[in-house]
TORMARTOR-594385 format. One line per 10 residues: number of its first residue (from 0); for each residue x, y, z of N, C-alpha, C, O, CB. Coordinates in Angstrom, 2 decimals, decimal comma. Atoms other than C-alpha are relative to their C-alpha. Glycine has a CB too. Layout:
! residues N
NUM	X:Y:Z:X:Y:Z:X:Y:Z:X:Y:Z:X:Y:Z  ...;
***
This chain:
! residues 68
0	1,13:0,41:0,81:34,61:-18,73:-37,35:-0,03:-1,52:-0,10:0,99:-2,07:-0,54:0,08:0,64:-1,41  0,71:1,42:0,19:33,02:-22,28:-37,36:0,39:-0,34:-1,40:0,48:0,44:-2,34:-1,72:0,02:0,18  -0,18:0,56:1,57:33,86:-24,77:-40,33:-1,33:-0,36:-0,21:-1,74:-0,86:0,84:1,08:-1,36:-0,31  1,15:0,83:-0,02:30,50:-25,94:-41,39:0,55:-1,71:-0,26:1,67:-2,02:-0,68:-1,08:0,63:-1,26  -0,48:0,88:0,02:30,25:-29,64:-41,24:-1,35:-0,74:-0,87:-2,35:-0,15:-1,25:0,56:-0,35:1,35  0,62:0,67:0,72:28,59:-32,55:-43,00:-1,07:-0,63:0,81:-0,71:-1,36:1,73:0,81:-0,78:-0,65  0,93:1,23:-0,82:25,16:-34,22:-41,62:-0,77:-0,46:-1,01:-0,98:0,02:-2,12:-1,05:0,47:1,32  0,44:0,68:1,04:23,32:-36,87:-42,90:-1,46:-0,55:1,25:-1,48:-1,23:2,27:1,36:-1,30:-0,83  1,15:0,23:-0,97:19,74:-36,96:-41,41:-0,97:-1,44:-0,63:-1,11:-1,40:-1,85:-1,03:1,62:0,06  0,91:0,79:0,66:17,38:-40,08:-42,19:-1,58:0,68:0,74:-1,79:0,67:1,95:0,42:-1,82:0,32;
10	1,38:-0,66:-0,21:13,64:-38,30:-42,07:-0,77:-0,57:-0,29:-0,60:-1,06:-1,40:-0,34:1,01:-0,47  0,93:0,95:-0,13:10,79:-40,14:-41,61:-1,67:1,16:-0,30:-1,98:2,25:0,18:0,30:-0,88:1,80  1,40:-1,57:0,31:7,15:-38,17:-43,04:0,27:0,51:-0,74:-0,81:0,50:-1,34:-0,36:1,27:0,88  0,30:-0,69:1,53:8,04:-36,18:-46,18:-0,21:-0,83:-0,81:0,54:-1,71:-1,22:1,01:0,80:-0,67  0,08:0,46:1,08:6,12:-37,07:-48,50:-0,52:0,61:-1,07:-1,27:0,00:-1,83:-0,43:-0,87:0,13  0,66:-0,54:1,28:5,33:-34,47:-51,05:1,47:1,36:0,26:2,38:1,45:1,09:-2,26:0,55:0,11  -0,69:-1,17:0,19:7,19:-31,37:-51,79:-0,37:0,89:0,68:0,66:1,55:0,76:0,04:0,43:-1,08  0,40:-0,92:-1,17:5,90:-29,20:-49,54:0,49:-0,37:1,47:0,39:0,38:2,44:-1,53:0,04:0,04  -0,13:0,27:-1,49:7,20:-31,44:-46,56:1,56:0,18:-0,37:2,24:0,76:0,48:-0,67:-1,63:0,79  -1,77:-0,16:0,71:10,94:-31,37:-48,38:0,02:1,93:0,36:0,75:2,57:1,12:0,16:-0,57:-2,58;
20	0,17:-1,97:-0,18:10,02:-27,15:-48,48:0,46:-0,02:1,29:1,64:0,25:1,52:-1,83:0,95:-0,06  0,20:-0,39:-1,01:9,38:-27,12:-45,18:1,19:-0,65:1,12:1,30:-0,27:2,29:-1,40:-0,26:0,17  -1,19:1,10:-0,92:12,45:-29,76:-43,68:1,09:1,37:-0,80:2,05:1,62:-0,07:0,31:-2,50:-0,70  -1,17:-0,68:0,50:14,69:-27,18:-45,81:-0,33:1,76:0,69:0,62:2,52:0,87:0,06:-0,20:-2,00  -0,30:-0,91:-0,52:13,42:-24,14:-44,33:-0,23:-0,17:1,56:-0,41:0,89:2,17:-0,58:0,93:-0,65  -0,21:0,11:-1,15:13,38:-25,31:-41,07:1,87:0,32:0,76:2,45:0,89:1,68:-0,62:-1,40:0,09  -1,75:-0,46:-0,35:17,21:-25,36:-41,14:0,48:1,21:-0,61:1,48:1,87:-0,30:1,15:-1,12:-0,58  -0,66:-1,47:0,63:17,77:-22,52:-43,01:-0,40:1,22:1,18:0,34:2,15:1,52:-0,87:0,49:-1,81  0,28:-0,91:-1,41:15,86:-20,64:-39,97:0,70:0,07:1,17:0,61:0,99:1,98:-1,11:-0,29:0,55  -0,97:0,08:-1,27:18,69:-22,22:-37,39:1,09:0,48:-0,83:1,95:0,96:-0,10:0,28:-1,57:0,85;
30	-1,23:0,25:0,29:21,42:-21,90:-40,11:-0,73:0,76:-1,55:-1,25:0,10:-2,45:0,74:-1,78:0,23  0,40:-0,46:1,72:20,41:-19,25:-43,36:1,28:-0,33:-1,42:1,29:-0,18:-2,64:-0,22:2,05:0,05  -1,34:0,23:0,53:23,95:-20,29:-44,28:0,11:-1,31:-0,93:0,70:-1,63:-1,96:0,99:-0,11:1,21  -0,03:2,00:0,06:23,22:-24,18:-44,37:-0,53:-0,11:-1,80:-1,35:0,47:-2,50:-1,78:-1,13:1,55  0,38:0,40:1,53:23,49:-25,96:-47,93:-1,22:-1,34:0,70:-1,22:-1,81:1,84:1,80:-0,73:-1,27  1,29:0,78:-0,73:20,27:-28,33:-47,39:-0,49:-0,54:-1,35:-0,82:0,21:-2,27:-1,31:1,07:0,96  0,50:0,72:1,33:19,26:-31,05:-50,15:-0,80:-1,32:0,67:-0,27:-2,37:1,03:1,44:-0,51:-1,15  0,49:0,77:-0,55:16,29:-32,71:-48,87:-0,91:-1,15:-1,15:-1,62:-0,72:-2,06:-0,68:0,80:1,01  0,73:1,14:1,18:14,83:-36,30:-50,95:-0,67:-1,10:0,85:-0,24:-1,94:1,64:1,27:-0,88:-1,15  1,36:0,09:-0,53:11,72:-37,22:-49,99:0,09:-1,89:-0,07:-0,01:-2,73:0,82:-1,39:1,01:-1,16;
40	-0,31:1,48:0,51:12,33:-40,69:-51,94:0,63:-1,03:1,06:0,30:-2,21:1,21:1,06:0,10:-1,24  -1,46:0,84:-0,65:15,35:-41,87:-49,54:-0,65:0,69:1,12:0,40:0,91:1,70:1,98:0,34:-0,49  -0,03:-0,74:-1,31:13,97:-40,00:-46,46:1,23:0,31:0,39:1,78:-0,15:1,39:-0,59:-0,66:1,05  -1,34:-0,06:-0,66:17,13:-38,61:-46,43:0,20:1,84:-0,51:-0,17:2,55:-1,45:1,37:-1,43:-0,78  -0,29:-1,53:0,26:18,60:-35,05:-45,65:1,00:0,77:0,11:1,13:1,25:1,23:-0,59:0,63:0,55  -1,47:-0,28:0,14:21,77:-33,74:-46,37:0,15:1,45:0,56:-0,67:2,27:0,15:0,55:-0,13:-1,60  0,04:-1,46:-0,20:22,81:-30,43:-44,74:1,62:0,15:0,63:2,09:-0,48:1,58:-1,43:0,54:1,16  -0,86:-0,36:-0,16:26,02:-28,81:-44,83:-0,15:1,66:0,80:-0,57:2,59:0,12:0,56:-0,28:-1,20  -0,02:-0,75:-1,25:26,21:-26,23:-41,62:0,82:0,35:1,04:1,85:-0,32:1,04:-0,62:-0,34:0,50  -1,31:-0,17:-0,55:28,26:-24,83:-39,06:-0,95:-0,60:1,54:-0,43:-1,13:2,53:0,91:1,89:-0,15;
50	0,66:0,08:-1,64:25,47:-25,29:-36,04:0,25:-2,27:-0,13:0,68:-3,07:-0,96:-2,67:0,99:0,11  -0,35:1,44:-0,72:25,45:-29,05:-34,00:-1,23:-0,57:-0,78:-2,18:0,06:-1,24:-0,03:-0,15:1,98  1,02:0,93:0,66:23,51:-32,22:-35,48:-1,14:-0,07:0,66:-2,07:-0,66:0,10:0,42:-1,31:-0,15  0,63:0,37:-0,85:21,49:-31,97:-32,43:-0,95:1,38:0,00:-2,17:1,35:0,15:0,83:-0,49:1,18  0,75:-0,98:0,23:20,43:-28,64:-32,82:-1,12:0,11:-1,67:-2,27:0,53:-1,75:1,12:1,08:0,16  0,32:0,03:0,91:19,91:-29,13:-36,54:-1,59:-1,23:0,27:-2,76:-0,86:0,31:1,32:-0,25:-0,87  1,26:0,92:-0,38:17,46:-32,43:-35,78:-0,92:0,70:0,83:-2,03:0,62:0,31:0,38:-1,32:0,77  0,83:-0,79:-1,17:15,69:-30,46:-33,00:-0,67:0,81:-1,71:-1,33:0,18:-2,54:1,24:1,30:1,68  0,45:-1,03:1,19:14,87:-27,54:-36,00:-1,44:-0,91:-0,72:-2,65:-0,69:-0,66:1,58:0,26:-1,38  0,72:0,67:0,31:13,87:-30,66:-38,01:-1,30:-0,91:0,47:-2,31:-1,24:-0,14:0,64:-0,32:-0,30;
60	1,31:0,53:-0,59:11,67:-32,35:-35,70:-1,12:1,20:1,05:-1,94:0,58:1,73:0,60:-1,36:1,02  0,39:-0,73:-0,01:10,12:-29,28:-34,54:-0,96:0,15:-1,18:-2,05:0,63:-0,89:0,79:0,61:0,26  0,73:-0,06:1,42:8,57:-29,29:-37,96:-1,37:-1,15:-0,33:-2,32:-1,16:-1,11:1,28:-0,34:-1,16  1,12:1,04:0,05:6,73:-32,55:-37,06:0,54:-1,09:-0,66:-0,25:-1,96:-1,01:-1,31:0,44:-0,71  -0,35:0,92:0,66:9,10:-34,75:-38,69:1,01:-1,26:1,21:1,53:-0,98:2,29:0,77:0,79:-1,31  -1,14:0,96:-1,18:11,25:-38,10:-36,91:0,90:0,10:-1,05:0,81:-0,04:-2,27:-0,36:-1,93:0,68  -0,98:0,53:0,60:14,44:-38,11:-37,42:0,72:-0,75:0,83:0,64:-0,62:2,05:0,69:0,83:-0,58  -0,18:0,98:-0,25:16,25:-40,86:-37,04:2,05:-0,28:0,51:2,46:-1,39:0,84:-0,75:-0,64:-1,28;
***
C-alpha cells in the first residue's frame, strides 16, 4: 500500500467557490482518498494523496485551471 504524500499546487483561476468545489472534486475523482484544502485567496492547493503530483495537476488542469 502507497503512503500518501504531501503536494502543494499554486492554481491560477479560482475565483469563487464553485471553482475551489470543483479543483477539490477533481482530485477526489483521481484519489476519493485525497485530503484536499483548496484557497482561492492564495491560489493555493494542498492535497494529501497517494497518486503522483503529475497525475494530480493533470486532474487539476483538466478542470480548466493552470497550475503552476
Amino acid at each position: 500500500m502507497n503512503t500518501p504524500n504531501q503536494h502543494t499546487f499554486n492554481v491560477a483561476g479560482m475565483t469563487c467557490g464553485h471553482c475551489e468545489k470543483a479543483v477539490v472534486q477533481a482530485v477526489r475523482a483521481l484519489d476519493p482518498q485525497a485530503e484536499v484544502k483548496a484557497d482561492r485567496t492564495a491560489n493555493r492547493v494542498d492535497v494529501t494523496s497517494v497518486q503522483t503530483r503529475e497525475a494530480l495537476a493533470a486532474a487539476i488542469r483538466e478542470e480548466g485551471y493552470a497550475v503552476a
